[in-house]
DONU-270002 format. One record per residue: residue number from 1; chain; x, y, z of N, C-alpha, C in turn. Coordinates in steps of 0.001 Angstrom, whole numbers. Layout:
BEGIN
PT|seq|mol|nu|nv|nw|cau|cav|caw|cu|cv|cw
PT|NUM|A|X|Y|Z|X|Y|Z|X|Y|Z
...
***
This chain:
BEGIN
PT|seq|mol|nu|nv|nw|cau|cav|caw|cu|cv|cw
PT|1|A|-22581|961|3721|-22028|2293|4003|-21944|3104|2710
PT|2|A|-22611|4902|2929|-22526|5067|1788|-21098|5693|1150
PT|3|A|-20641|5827|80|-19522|6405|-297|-19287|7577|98
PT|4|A|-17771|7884|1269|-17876|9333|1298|-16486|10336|821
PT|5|A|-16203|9556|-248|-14971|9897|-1198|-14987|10047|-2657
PT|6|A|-15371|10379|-3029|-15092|10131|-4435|-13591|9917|-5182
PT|7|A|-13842|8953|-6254|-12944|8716|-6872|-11619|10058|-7078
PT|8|A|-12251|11103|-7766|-11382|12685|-7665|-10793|12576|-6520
PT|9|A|-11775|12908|-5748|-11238|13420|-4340|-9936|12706|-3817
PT|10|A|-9945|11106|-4108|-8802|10274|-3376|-7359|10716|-4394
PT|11|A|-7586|10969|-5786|-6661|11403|-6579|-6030|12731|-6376
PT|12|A|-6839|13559|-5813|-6362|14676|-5276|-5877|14500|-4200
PT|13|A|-5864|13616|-3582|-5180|13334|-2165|-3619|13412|-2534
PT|14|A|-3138|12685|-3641|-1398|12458|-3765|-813|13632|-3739
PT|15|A|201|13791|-3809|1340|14764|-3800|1403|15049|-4955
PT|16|A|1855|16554|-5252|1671|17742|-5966|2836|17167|-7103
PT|17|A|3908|16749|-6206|5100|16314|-7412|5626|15007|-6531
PT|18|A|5942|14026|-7208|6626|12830|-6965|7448|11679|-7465
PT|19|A|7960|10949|-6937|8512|10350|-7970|8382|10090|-9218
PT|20|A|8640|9233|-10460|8160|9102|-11764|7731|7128|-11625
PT|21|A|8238|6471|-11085|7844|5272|-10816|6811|5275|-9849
PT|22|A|6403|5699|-8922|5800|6276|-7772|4138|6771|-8429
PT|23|A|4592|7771|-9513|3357|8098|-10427|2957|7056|-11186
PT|24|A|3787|6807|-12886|3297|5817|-13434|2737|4187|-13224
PT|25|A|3669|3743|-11517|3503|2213|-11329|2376|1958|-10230
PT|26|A|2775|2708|-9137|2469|2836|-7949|911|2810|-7621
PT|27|A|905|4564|-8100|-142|5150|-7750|-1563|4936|-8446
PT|28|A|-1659|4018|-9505|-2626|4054|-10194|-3417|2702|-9492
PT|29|A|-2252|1853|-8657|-3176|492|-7608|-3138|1701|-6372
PT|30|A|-2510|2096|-5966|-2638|3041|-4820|-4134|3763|-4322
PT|31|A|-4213|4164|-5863|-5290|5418|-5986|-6652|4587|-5265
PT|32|A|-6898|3270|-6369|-8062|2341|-6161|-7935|1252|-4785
PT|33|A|-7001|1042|-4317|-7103|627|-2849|-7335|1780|-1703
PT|34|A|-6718|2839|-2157|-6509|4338|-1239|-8505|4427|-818
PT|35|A|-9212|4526|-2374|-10948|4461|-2616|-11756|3209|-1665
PT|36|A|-11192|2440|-1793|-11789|1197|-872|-11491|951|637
PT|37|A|-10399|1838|1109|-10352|1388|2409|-10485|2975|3112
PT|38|A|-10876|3760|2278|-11014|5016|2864|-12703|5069|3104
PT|39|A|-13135|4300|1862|-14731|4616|2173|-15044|3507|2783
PT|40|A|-14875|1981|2977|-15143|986|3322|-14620|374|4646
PT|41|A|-13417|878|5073|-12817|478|6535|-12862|1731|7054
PT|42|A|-12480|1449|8457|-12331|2466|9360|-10749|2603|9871
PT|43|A|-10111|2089|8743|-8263|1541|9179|-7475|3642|9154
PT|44|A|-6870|3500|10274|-6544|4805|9987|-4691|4535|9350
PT|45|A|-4104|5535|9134|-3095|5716|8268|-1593|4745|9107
PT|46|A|-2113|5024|10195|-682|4488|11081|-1099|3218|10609
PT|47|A|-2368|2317|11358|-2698|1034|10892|-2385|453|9764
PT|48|A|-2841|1532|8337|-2003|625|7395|-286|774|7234
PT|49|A|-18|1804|7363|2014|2056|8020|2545|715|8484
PT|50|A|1055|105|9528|1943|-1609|9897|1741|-2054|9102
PT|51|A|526|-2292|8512|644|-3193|7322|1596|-3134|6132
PT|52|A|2007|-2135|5797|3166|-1870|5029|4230|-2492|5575
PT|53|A|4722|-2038|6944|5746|-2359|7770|5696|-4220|7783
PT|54|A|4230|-4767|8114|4495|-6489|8284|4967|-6474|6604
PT|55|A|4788|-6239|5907|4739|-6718|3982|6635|-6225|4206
PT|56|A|6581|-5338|4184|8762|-5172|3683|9190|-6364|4725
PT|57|A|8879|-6451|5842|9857|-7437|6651|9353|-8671|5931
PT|58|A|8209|-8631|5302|7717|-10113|4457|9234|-10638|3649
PT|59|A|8908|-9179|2716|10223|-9365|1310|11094|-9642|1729
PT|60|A|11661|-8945|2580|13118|-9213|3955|13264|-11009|3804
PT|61|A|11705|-11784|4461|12082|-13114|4826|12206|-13515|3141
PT|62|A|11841|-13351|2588|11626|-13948|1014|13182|-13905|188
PT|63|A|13742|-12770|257|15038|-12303|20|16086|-13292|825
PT|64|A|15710|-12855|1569|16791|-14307|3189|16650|-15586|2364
PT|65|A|15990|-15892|1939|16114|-17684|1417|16937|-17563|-59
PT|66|A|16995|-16671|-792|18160|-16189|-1517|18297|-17229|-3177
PT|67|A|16916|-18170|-3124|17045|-18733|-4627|15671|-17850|-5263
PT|68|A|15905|-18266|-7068|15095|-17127|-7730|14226|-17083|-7198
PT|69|A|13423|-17970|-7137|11479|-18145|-6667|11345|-17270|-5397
PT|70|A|12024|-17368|-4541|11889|-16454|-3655|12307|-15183|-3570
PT|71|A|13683|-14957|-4266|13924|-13204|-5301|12652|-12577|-5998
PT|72|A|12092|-13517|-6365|11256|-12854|-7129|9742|-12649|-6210
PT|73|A|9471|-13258|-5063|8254|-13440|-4355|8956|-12231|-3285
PT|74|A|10394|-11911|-3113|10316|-10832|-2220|10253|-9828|-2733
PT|75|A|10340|-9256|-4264|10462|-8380|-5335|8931|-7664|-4929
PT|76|A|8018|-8951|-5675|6637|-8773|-5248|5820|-7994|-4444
PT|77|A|6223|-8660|-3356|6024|-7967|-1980|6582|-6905|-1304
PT|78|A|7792|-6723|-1863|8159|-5170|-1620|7678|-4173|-1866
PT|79|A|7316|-4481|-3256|6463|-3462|-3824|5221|-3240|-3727
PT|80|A|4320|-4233|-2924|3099|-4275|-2863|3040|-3850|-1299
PT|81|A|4050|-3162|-760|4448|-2841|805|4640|-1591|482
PT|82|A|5391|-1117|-597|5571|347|-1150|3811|1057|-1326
PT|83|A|3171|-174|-2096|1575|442|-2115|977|1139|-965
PT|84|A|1377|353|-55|506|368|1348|999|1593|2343
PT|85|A|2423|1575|1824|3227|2450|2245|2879|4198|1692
PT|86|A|2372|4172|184|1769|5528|-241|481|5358|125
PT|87|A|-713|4407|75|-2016|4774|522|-1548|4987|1983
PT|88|A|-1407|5338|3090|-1070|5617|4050|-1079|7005|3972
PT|89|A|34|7411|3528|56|9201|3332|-1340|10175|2380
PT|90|A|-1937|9237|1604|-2978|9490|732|-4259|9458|1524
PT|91|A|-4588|8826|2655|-5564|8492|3359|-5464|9613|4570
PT|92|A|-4029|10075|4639|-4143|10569|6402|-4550|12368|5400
PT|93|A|-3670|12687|3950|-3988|13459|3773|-6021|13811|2962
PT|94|A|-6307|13152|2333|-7459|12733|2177|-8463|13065|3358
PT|95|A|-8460|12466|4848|-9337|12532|5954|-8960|13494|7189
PT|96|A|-7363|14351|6347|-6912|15426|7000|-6760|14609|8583
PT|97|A|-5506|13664|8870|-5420|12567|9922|-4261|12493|9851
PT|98|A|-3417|13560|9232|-2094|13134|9766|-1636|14003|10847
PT|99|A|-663|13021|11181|449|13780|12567|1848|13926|12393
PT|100|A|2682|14549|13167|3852|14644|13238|4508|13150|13635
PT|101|A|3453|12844|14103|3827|11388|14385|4106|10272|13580
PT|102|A|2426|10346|12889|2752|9357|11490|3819|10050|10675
PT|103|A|4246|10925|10410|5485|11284|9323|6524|10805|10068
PT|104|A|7163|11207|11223|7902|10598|11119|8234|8906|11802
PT|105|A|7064|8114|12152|7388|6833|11631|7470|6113|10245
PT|106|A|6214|6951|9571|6845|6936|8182|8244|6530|7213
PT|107|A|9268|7824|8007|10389|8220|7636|10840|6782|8080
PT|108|A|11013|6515|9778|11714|5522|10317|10796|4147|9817
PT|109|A|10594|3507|9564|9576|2311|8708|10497|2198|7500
PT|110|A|10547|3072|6827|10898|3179|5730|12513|2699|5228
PT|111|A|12923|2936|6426|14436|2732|6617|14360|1314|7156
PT|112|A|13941|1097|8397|13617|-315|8609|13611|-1442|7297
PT|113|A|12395|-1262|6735|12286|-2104|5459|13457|-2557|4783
PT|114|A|14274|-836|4046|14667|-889|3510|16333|-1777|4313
PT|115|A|16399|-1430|5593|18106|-2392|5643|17706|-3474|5836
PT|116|A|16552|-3737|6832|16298|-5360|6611|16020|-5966|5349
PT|117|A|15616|-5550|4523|15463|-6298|2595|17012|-6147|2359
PT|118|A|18352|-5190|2214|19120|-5049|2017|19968|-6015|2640
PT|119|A|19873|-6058|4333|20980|-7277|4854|20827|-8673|4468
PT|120|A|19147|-8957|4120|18778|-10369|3824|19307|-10524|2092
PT|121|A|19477|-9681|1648|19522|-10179|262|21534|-9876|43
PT|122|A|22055|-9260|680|23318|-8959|616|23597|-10682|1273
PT|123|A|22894|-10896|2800|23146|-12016|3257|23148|-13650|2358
PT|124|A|22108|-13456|1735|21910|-14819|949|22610|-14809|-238
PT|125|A|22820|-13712|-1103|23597|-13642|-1807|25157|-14335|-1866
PT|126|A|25396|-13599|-725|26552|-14363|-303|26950|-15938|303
PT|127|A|26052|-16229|975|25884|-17921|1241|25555|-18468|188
PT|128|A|25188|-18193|-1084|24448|-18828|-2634|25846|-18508|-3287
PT|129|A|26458|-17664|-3390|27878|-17586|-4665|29358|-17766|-3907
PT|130|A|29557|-17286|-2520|30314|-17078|-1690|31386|-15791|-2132
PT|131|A|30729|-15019|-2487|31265|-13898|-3212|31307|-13044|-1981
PT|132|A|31991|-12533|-948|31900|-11826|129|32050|-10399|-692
PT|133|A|32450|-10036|-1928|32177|-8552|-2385|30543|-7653|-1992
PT|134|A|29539|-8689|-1681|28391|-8462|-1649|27847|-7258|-515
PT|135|A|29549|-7441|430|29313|-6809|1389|29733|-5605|1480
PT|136|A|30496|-5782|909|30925|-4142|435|30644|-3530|-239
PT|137|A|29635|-3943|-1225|28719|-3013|-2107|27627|-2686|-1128
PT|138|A|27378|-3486|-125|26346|-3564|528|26081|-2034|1315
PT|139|A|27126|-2261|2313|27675|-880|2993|27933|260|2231
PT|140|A|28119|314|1066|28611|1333|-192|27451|2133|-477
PT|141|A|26350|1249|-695|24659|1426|-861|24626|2153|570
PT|142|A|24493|1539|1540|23997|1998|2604|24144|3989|2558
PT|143|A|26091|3835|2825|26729|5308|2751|26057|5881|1916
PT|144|A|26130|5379|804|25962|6820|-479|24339|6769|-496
PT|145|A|23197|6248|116|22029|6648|359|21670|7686|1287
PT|146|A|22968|7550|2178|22757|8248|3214|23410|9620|3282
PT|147|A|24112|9709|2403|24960|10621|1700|24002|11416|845
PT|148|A|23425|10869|-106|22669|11569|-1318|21657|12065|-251
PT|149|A|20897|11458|1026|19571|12268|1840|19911|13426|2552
PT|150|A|21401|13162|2961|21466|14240|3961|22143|15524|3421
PT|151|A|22744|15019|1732|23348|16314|1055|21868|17127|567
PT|152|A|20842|16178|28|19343|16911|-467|18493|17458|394
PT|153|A|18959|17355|1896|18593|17827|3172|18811|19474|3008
PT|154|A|20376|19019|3075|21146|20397|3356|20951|21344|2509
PT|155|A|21141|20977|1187|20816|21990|-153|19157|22490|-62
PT|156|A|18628|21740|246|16592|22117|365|16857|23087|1510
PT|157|A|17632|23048|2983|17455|24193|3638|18035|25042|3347
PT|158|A|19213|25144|2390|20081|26604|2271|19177|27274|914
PT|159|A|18513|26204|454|17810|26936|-842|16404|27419|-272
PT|160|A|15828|27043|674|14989|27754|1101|15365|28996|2289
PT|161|A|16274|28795|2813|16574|29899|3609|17243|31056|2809
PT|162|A|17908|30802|1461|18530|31834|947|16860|32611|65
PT|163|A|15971|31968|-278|14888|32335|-1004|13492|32848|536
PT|164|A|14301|33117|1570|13364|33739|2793|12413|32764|3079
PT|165|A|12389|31836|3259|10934|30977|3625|11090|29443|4467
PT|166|A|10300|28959|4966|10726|28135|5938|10187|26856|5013
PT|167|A|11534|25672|5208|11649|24558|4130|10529|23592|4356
PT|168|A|10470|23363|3355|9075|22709|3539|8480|22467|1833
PT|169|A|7241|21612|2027|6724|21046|338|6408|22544|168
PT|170|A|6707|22840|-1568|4978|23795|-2167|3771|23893|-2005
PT|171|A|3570|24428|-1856|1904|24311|-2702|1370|24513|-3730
PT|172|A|310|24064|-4153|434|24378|-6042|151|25951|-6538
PT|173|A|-418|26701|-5511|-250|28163|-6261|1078|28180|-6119
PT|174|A|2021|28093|-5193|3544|28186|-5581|4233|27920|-6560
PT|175|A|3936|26529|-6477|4267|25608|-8027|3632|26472|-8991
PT|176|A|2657|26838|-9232|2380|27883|-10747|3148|29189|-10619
PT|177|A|3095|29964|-9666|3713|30751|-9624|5395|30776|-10112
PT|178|A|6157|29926|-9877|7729|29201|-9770|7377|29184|-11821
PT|179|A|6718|28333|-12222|6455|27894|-13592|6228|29301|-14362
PT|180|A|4976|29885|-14006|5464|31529|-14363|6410|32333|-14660
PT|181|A|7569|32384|-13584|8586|32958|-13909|9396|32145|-14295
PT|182|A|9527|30673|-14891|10422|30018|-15062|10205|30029|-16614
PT|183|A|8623|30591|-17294|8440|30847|-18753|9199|32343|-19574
PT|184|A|9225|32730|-18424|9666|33987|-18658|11160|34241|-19084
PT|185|A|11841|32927|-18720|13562|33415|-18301|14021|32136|-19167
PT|186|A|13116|31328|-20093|13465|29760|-20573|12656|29809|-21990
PT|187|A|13574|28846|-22921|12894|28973|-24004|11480|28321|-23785
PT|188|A|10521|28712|-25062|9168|28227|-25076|9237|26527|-24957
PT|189|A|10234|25745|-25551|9766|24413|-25134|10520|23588|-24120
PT|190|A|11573|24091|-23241|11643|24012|-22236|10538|24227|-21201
PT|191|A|10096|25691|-21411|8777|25624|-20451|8102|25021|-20509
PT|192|A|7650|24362|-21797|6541|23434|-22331|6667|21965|-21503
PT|193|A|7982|21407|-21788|8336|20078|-20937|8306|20601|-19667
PT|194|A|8445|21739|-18455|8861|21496|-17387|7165|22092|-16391
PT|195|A|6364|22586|-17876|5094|22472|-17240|4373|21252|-17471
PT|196|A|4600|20376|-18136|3882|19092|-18650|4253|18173|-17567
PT|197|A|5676|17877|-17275|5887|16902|-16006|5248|17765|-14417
PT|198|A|5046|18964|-14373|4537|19394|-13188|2873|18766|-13408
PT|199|A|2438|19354|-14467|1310|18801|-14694|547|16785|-14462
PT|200|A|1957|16579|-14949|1608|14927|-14691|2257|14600|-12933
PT|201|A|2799|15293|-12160|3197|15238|-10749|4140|14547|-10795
PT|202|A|5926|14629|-12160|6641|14262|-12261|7894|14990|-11608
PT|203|A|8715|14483|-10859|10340|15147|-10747|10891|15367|-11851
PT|204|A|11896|16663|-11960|12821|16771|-12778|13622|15609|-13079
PT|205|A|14078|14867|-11752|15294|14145|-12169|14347|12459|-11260
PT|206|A|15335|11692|-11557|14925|10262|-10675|15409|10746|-9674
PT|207|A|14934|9855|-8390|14980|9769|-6870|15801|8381|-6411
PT|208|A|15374|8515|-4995|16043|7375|-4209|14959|6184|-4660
PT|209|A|13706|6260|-4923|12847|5300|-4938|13383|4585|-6294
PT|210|A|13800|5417|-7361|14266|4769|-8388|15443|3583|-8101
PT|211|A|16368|3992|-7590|17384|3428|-7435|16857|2212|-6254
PT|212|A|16288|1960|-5457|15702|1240|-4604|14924|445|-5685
PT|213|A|14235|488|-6302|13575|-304|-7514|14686|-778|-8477
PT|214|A|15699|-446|-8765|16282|-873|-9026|17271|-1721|-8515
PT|215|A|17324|-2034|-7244|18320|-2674|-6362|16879|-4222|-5847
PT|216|A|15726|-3402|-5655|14852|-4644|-4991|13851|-5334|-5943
PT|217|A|13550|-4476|-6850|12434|-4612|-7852|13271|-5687|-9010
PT|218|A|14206|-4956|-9856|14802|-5015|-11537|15698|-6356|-11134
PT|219|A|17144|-5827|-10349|17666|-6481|-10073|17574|-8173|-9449
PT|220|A|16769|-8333|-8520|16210|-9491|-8003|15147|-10025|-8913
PT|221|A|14396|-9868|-9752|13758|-10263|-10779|14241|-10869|-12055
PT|222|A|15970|-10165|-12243|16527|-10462|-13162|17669|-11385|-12837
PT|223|A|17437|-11706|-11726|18747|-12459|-10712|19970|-11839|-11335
PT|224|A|20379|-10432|-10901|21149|-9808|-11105|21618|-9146|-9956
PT|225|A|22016|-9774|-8721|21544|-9271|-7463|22772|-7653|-7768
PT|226|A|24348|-8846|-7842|25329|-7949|-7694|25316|-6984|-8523
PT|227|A|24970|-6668|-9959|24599|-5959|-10812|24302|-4896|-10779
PT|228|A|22776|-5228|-9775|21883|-4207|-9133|22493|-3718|-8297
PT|229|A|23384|-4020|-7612|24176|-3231|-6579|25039|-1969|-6810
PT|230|A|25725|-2633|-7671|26488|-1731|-8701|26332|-348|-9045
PT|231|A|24894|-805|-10405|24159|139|-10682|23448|1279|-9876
PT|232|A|22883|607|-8626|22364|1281|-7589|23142|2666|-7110
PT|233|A|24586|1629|-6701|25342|2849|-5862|25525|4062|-6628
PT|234|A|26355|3590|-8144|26541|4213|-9149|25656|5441|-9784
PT|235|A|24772|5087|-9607|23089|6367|-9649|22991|6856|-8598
PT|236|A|23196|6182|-7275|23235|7763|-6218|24475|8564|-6023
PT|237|A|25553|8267|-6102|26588|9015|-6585|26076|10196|-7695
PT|238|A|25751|9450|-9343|25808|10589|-10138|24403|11499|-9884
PT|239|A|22932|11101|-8924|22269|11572|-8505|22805|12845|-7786
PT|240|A|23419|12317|-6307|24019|13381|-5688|24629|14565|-6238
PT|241|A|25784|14439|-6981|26427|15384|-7817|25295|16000|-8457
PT|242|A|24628|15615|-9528|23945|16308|-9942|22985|17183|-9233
PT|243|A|22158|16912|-8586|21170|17496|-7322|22119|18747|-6962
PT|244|A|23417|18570|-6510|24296|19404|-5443|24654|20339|-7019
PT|245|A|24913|19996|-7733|25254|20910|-8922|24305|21866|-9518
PT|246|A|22429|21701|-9251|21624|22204|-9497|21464|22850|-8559
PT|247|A|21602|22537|-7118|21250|23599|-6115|21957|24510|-6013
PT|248|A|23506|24387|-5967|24322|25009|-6441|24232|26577|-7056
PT|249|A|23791|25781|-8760|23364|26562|-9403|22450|27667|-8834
PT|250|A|21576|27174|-8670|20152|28086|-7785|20359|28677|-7050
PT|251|A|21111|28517|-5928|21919|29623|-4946|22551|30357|-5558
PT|252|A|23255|30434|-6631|24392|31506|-7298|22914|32617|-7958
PT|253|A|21845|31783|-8940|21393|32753|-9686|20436|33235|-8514
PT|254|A|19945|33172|-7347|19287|33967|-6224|20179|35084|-5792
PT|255|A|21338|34719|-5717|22316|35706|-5264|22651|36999|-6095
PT|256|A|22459|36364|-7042|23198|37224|-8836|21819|38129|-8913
PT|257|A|20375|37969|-8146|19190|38666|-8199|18910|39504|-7558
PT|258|A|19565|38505|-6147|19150|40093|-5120|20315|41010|-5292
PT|259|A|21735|40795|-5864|22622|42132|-5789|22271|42865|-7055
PT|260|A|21253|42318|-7983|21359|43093|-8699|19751|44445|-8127
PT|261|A|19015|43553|-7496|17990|44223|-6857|18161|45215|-5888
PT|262|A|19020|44585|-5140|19673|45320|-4280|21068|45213|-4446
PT|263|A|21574|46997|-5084|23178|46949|-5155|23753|47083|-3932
PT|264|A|24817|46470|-4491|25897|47343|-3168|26383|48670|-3013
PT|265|A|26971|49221|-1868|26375|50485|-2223|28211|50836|-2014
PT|266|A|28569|50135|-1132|30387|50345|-795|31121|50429|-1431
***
């Protein structure tokens, strides 16, 4: 079969901006499996979604047996489920094959994985030290994940509804455009760093994926289960705040624009 992708082309498939682990770890096995099963199989995006989906419930069983060798073989495989999990979105956008559908099993998969790896490793944890605290960090994680998505929910629609437009990704003339006026109103090497990470398809700040790498990846590798727990919650907390403190921000200086654009007249 002859090649009907090129190498570019599958790289242009990723997302405009994304995580920073996601970019540097991820995507560079992503990119070159994304090339081989796009030109070489006929697997469409949902198909590999299961395959992602069988690999996290893998880590799940690997985590459940709860000594290192297997911490570290579900570590593995989590992450090599995360792969499968971005060539998926890279392939449907690539062969222009996605649906409303695949996104949001996507979304729900994703969650799956993630409480089943979470109950098995909270679970064994606790039958291995008899530390029942495990569980209440456990649930702590859960909340404040769910807390930090649905506050970055809310702030993405009031910041796009206060800026007239219906919420949703950029696009990269947007993204240049946004960088444009963001040179204009910021010193020269501020702009310099905040066009260089757009340029490399970096976030301003870490994400949930960080902190998830750090709870399934760092932590279980370092048999640091409770540690990682800790740390975890502790970063989506000061995540949240921060996020809600920047959007914040952004709503006040939109506001402070249009009254000055448009005065009041009363």
């Amino acid at each position: 079969m002859n090649n009907r992708y090129s190498f570019e082309e599958v790289k242009a498939s990723a997302k405009l901006i994304d995580a920073w682990w996601t970019v540097k770890v991820i995507d560079p096995v992503a990119f070159r499996l994304t090339y081989l099963l796009a030109n070489y199989t006929r697997l469409t995006p949902n198909q590999i979604s299961f395959c992602a989906l069988i690999l996290g419930l893998a880590s799940a069983y690997f985590f459940l047996k709860g000594d290192y060798m297997h911490l570290v073989l579900g570590a593995i495989v989590m992450e090599l489920s995360f792969v499968f999990d971005c060539v998926d979105g890279k392939i449907a956008r690539l062969k222009k094959a996605g649906t409303k559908f695949g996104a949001y099993w996507d979304f729900i998969q994703d969650r799956l994985v993630q409480f089943a790896a979470l109950f098995a490793l909270i679970w064994s944890q606790c039958q291995h030290t008899g530390n029942t605290d495990f569980w209440m960090l456990g649930m702590t994680y859960v909340f404040a994940d769910a807390f930090h998505r649905t506050t970055s929910f809310h702030m993405q629609n009031l910041v796009a509804e206060e800026e007239g437009r219906i919420p949703r990704k950029r696009t990269k003339k947007e993204i240049e455009e946004i960088l444009a006026k963001y040179a204009k109103t910021h010193s020269t090497w501020k702009s310099f760093i905040k066009r260089w990470m757009v340029k490399n398809r970096l976030t301003s700040f870490p994400t949930t994926i960080e902190t998830r790498v750090l709870l399934f990846f760092v932590s279980t590798t370092l048999n640091q289960v409770f540690w990682g727990l800790v740390l975890a919650v502790a970063a989506l907390a000061f995540l949240t705040v921060l996020k809600s403190i920047m959007s914040l921000r952004h709503l006040y200086n939109i506001s402070s624009n249009k009254e000055r654009d448009f005065p009041n007249i009363d």
